[in-house]
DRENGU-666593 format. One record per residue: residue number from 0; x negated, y negated, z of N, C-alpha, C, O, CB in turn. Coordinates in pm, 1 decimal. Glycine has a CB too. Layout:
N
ATOM,NUM,X,Y,Z,X,Y,Z,X,Y,Z,X,Y,Z,X,Y,Z
...
//
This chain:
102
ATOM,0,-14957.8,12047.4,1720.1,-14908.9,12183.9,1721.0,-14757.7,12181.2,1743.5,-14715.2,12143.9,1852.9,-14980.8,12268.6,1830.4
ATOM,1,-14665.1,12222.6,1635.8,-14532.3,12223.1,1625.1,-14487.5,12354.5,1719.1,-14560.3,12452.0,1700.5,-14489.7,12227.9,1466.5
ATOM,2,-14404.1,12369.4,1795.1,-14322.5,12458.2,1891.0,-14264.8,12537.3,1801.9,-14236.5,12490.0,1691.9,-14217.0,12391.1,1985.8
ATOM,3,-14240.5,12652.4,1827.5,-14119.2,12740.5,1735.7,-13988.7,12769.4,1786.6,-13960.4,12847.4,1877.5,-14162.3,12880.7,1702.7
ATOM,4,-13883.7,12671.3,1692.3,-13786.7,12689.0,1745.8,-13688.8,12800.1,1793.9,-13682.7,12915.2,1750.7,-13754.7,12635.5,1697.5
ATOM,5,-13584.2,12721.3,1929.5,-13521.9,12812.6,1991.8,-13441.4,12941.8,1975.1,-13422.7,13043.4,2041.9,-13474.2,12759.4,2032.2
ATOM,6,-13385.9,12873.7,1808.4,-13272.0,12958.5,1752.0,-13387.4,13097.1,1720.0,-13358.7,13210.8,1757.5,-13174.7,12872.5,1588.2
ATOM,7,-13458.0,13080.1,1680.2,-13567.3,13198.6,1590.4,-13634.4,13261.6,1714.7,-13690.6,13363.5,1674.4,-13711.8,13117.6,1465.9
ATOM,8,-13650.7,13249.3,1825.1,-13714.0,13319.0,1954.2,-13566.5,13391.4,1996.2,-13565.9,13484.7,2076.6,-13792.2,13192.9,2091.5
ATOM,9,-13475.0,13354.1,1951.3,-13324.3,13413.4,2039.5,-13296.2,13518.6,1936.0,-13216.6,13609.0,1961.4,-13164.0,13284.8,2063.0
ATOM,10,-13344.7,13512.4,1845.0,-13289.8,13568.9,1691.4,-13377.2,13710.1,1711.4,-13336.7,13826.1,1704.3,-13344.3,13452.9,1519.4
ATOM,11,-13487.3,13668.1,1733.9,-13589.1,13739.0,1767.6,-13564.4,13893.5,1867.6,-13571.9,14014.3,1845.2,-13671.3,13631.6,1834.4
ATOM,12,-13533.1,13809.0,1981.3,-13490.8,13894.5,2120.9,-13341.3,13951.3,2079.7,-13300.7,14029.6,2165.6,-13480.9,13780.6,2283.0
ATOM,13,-13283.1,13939.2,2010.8,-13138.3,14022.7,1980.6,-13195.1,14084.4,1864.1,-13147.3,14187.6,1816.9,-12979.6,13928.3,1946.6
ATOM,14,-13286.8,14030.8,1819.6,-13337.3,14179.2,1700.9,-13342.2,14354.7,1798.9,-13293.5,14467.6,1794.3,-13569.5,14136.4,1628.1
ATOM,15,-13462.9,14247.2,1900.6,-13517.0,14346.8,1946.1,-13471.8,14420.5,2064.9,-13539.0,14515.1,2106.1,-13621.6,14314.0,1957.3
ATOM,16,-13326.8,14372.8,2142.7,-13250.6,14395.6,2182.9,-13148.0,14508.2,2104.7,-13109.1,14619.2,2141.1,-13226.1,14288.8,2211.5
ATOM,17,-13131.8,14458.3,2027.0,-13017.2,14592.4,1895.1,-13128.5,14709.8,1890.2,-13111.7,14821.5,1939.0,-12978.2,14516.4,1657.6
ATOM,18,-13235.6,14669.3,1828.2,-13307.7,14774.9,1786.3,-13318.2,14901.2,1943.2,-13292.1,15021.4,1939.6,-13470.4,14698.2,1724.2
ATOM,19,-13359.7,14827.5,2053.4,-13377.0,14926.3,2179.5,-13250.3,14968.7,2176.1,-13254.8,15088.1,2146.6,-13422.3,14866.7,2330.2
ATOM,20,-13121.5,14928.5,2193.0,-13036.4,14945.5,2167.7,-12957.9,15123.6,2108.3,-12894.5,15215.3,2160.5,-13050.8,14841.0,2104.9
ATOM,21,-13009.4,15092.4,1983.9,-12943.8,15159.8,1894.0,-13056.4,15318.2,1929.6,-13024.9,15436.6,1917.4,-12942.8,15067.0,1718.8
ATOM,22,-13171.6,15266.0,1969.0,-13290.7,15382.8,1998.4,-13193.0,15446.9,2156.8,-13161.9,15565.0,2141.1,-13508.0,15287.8,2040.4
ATOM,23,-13158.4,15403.8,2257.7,-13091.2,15411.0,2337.4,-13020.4,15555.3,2333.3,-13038.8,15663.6,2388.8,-13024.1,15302.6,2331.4
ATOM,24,-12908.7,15489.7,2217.8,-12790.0,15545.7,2216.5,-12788.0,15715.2,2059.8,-12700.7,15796.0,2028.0,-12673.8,15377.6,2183.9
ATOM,25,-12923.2,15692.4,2013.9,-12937.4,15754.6,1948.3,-13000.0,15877.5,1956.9,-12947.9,15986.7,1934.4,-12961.8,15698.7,1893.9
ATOM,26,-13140.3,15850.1,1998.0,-13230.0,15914.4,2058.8,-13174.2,16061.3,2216.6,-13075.4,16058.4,2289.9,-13318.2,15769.2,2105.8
ATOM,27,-13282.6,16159.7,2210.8,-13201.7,16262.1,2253.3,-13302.7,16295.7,2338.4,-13285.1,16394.8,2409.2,-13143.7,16367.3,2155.3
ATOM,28,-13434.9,16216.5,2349.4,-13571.9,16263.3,2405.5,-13541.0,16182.4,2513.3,-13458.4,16091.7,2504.1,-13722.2,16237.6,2323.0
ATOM,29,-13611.4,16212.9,2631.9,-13653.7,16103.5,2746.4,-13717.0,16015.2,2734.7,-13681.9,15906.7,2781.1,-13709.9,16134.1,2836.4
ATOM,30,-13859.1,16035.9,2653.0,-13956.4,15990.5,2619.9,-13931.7,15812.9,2555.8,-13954.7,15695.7,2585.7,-14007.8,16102.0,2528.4
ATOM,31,-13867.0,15901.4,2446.4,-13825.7,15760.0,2349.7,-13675.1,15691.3,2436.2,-13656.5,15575.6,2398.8,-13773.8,15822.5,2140.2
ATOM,32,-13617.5,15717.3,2492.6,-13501.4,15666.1,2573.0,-13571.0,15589.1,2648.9,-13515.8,15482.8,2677.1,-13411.3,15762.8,2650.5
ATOM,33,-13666.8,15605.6,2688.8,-13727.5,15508.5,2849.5,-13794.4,15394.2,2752.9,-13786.7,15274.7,2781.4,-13887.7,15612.0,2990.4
ATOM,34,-13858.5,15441.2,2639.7,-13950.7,15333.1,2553.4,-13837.7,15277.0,2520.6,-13820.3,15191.2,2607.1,-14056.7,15376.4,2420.7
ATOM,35,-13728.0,15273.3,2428.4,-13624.6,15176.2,2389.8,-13552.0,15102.5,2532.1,-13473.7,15008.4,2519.5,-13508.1,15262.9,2294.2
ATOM,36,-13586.1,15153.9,2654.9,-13511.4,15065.9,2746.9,-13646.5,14935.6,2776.4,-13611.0,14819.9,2799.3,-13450.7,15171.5,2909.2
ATOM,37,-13735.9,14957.3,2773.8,-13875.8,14871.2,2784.1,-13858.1,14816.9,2661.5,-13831.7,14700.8,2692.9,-14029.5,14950.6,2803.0
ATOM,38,-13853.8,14821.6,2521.9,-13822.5,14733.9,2442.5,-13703.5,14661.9,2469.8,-13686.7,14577.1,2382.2,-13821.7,14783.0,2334.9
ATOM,39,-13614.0,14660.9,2555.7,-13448.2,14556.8,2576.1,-13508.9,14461.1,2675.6,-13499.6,14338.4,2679.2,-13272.3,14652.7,2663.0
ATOM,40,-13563.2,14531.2,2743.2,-13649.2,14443.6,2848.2,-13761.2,14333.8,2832.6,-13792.0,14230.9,2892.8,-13712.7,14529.5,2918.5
ATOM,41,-13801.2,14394.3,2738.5,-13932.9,14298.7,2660.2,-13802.4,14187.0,2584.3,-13815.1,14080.8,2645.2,-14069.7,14422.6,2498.4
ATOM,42,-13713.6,14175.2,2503.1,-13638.7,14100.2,2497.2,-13534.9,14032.2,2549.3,-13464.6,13948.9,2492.0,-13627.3,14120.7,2450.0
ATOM,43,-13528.3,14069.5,2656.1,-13466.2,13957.2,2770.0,-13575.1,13884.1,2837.6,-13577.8,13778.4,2900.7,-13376.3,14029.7,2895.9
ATOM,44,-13648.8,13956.8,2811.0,-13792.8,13858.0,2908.9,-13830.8,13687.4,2795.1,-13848.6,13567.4,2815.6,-14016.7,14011.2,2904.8
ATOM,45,-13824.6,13800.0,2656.7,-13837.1,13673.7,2543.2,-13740.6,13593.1,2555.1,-13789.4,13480.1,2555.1,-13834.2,13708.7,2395.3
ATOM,46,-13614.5,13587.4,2566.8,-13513.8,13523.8,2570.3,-13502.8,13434.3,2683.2,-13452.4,13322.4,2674.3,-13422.6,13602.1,2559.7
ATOM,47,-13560.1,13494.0,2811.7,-13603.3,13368.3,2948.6,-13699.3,13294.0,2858.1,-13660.5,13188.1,2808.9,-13701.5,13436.4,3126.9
ATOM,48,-13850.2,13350.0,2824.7,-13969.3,13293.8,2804.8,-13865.2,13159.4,2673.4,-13883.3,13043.8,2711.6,-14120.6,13437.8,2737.1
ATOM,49,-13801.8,13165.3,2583.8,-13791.0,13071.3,2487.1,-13667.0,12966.7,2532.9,-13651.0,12856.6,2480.0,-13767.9,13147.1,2346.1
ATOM,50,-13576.2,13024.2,2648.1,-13496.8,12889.4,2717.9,-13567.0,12842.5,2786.3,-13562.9,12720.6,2770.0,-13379.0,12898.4,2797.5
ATOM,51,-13686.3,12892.4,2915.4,-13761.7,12850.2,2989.1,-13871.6,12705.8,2933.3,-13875.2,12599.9,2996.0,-13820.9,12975.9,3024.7
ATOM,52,-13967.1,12736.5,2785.0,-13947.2,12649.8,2695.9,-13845.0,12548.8,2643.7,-13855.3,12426.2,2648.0,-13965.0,12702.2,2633.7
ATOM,53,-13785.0,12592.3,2613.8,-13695.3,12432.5,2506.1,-13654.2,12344.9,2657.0,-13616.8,12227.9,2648.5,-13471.0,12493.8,2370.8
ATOM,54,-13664.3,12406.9,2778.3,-13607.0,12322.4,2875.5,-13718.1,12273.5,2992.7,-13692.5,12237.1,3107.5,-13484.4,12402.8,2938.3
ATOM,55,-13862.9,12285.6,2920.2,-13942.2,12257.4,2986.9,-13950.1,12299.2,3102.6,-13991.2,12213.1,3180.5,-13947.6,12168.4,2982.8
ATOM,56,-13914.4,12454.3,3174.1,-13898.2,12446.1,3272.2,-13988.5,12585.3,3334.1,-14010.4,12675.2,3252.9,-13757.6,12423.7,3285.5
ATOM,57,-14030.6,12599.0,3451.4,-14103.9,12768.7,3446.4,-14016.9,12845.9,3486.5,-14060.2,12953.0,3529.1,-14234.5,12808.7,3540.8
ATOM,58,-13849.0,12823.1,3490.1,-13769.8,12955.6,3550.0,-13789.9,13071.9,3469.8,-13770.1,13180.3,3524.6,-13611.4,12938.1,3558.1
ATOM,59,-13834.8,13069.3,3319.4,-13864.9,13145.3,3181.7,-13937.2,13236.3,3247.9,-13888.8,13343.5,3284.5,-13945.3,13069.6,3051.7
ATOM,60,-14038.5,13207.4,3265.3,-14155.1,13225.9,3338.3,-14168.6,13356.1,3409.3,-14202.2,13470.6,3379.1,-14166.5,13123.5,3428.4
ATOM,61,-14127.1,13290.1,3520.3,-14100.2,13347.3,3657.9,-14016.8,13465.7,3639.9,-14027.1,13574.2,3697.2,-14029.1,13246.0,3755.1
ATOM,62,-13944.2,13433.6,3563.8,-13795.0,13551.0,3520.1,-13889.7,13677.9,3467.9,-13885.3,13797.1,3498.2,-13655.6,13479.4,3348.3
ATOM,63,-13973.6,13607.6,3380.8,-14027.8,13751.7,3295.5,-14148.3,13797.6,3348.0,-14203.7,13879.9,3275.0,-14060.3,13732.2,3131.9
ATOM,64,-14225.3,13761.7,3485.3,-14230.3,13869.5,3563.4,-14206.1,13936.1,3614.2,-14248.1,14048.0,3643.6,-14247.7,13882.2,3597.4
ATOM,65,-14081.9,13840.5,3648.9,-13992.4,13968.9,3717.3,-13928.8,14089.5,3644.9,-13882.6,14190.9,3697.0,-13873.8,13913.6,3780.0
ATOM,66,-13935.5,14059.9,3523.8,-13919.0,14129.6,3400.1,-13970.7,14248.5,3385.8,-13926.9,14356.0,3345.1,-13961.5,14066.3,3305.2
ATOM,67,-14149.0,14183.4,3456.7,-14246.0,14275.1,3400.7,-14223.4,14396.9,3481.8,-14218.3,14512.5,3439.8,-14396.3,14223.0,3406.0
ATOM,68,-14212.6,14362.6,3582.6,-14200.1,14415.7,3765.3,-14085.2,14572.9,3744.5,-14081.4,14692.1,3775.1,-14081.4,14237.0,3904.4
ATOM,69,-14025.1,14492.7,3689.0,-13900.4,14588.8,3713.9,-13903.0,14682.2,3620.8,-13848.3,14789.1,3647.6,-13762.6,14525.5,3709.1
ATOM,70,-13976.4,14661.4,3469.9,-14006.9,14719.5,3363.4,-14103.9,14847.4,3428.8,-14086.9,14966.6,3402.8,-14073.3,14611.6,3257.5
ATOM,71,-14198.8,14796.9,3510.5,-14335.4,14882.3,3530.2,-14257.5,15005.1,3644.9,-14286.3,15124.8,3648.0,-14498.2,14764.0,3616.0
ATOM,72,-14168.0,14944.4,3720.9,-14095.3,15050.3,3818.4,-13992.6,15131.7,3725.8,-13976.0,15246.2,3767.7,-14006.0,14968.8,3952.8
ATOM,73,-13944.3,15111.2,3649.1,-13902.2,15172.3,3571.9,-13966.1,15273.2,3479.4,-13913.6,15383.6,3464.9,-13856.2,15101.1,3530.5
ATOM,74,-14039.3,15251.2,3437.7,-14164.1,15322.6,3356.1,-14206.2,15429.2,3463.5,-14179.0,15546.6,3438.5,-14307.7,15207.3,3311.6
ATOM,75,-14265.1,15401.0,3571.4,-14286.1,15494.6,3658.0,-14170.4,15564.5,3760.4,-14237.9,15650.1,3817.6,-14381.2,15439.0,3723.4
ATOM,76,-14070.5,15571.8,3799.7,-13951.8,15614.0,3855.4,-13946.2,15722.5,3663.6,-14014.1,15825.2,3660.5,-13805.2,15444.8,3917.0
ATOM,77,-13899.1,15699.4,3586.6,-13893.1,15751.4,3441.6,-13954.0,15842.5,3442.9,-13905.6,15951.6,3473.0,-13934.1,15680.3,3336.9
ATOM,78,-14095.6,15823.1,3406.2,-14190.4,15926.9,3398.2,-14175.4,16040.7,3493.5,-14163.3,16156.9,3454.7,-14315.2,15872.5,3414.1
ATOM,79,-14176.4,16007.4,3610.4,-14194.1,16110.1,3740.9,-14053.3,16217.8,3727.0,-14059.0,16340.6,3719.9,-14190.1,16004.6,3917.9
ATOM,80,-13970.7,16161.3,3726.0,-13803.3,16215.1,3658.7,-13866.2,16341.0,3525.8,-13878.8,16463.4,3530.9,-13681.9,16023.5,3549.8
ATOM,81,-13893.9,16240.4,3416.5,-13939.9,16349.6,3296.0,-14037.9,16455.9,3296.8,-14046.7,16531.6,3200.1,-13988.2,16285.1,3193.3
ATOM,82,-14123.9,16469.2,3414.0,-14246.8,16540.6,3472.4,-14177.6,16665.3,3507.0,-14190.7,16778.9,3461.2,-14326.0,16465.3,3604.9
ATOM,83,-14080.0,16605.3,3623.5,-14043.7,16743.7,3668.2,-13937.2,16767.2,3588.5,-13961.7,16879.0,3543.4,-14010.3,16765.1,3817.7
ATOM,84,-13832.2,16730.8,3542.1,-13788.2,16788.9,3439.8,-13803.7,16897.9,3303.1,-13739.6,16979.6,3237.0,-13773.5,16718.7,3422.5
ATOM,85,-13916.6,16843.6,3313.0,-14020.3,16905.4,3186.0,-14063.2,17021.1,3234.9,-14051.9,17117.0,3158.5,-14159.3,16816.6,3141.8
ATOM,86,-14133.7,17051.0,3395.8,-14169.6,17172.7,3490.1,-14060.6,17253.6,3500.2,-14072.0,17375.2,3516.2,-14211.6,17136.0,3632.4
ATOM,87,-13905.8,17170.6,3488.6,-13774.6,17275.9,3601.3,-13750.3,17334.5,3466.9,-13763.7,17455.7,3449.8,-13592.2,17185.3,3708.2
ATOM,88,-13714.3,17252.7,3368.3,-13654.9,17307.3,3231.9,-13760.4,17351.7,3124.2,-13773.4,17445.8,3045.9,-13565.2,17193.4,3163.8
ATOM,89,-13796.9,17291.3,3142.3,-13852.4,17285.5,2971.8,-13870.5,17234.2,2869.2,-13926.2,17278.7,2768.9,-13826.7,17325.2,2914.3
ATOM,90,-13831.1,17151.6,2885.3,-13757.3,17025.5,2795.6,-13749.0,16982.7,2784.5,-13628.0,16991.3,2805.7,-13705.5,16976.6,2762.9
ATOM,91,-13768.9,16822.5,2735.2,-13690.6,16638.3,2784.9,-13573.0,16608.2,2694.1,-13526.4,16501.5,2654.3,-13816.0,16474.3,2749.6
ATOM,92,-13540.4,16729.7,2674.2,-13346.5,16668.6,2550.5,-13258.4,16664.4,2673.2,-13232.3,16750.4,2757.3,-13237.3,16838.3,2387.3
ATOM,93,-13221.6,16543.1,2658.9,-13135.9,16478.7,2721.2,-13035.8,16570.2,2768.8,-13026.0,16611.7,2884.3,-13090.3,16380.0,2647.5
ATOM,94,-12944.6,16605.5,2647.7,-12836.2,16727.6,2652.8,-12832.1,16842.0,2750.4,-12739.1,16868.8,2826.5,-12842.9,16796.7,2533.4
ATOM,95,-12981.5,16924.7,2733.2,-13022.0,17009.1,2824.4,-13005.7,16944.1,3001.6,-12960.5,17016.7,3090.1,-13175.6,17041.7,2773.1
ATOM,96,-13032.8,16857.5,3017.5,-13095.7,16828.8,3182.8,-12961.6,16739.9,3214.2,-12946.6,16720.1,3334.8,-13284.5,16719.9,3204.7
ATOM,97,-12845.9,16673.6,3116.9,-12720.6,16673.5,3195.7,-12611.8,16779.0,3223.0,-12498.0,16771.9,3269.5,-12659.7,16586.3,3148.6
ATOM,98,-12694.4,16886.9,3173.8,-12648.5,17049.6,3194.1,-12641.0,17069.2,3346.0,-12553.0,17134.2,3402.4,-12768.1,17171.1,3125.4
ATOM,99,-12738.0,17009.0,3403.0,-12693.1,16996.2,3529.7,-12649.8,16988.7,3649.3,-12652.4,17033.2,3764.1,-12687.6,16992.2,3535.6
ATOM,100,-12593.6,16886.7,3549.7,-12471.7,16835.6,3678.7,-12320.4,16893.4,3692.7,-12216.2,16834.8,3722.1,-12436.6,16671.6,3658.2
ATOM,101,-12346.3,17031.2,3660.6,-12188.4,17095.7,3669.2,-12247.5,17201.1,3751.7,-12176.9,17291.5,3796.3,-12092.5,17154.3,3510.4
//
């Protein structure tokens, strides 16, 4: 069983890094803003998981639970934010709820 190389797992995780990315900075919903930050995350986790590999080592590993960890508190801190947001306003457009802060 041949390994898949490093360059194509890194290639991979900056795909999917740009793509959350660009959803990020584009996107106007909460909804999809919190999902494109969990997709950047899922590719830094790939990017431990495929150096952690080529270097035989479990820091990869270990990293991308911690990955997971911080992903899942995020997801929930997120949600709870967009809940009541959604109750105070009305709304999850971004635009609206940094209305705000003035």
């Amino acid at each position: 069983m041949s390994a898949i190389p490093m360059g194509y797992a890194l290639g991979l995780a900056a795909i999917l890094f740009a793509l959350g990315l660009v959803g990020v900075l584009v996107r106007r919903n909460i909804i999809f803003v919190l999902a494109s930050i969990e997709v950047m995350l899922n590719a830094a986790g790939l990017a431990f998981l495929a150096a952690g590999a080529r270097w035989g080592r479990a820091d990869g590993q270990v990293m991308f639970v911690f990955i997971l960890a911080v992903a899942a508190a995020e997801v929930s801190v997120g949600l709870a934010i967009a809940l009541k947001c959604r109750r105070h306003l009305g709304t999850l457009d971004i635009d609206a709820i940094s209305k705000l802060k003035d």
